[in-house]
C-alpha positions in Angstrom: 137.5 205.2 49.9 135.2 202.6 51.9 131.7 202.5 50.8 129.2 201.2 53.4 125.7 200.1 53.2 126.0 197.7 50.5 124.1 193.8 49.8 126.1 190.9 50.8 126.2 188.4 48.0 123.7 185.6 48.3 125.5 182.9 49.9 128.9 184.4 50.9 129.2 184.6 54.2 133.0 184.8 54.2 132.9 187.7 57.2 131.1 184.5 59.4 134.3 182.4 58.5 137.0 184.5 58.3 136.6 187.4 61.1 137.5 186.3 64.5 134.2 187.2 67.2 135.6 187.3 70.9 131.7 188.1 72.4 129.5 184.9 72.8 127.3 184.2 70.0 124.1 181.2 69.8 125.9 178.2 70.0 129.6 179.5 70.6 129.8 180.5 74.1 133.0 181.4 74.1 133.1 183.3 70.5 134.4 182.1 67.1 137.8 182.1 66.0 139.4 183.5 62.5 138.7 180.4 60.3 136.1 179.0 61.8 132.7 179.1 60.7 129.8 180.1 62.6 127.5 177.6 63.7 124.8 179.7 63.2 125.2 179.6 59.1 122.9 176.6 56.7 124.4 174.4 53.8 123.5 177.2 51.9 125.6 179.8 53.7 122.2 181.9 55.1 122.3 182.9 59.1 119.6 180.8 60.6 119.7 183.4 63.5 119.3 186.6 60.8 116.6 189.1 62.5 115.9 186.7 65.4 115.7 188.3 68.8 118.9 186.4 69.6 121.1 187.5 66.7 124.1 188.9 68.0 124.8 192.6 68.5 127.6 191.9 67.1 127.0 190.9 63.9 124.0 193.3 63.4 126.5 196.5 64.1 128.9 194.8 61.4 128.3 196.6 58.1 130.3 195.5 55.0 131.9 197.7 52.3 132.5 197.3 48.9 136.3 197.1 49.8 136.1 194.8 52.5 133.6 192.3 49.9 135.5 192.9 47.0 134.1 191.1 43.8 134.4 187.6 45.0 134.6 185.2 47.7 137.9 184.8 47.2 139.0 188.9 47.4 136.7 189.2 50.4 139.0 186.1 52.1 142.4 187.8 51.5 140.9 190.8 52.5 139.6 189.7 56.3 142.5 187.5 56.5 144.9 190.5 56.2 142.5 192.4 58.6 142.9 189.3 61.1 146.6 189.3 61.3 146.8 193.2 61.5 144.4 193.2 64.5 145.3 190.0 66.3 147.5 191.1 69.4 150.8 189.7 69.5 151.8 187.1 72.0 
């Protein structure tokens, strides 16, 4: 069972790494690929476009679950990497 409407850990920010975005986003015109991080993100792993008039649709309809975050960084990695390669279209 997937659990929405959860807090992000302070400082994670593995879903603006890890998730490919194919929309334009501030900065990245032509979207951000799996793996990459998002320009948009501090030292300190914070959005510096969070709640700005600009921040993306995108990322404010994404909603994490406690499945999806898992306990750690490092679960919430494997996890979006998996979800990557199971929705990247084959070539």
């Amino acid at each position: 069972m997937i659990t929405m409407d959860m807090e992000c850990r302070p400082g994670c920010a593995v879903c603006c790494i890890y998730i490919s975005i194919s929309s334009a986003l501030p900065g990245m015109p032509e979207g951000k690929p799996a793996g990459v991080r998002c320009v948009n993100l501090n030292n300190s792993n914070r959005c510096l476009i969070y709640g700005s008039p600009i921040y993306p649709a995108v990322c404010k309809n994404f909603t994490p679950s406690k499945q999806m975050c898992g306990s750690s960084d490092e679960e919430a990695m494997k996890y979006l990497q998996k979800l990557e390669e199971y929705t990247t279209p084959s070539r």
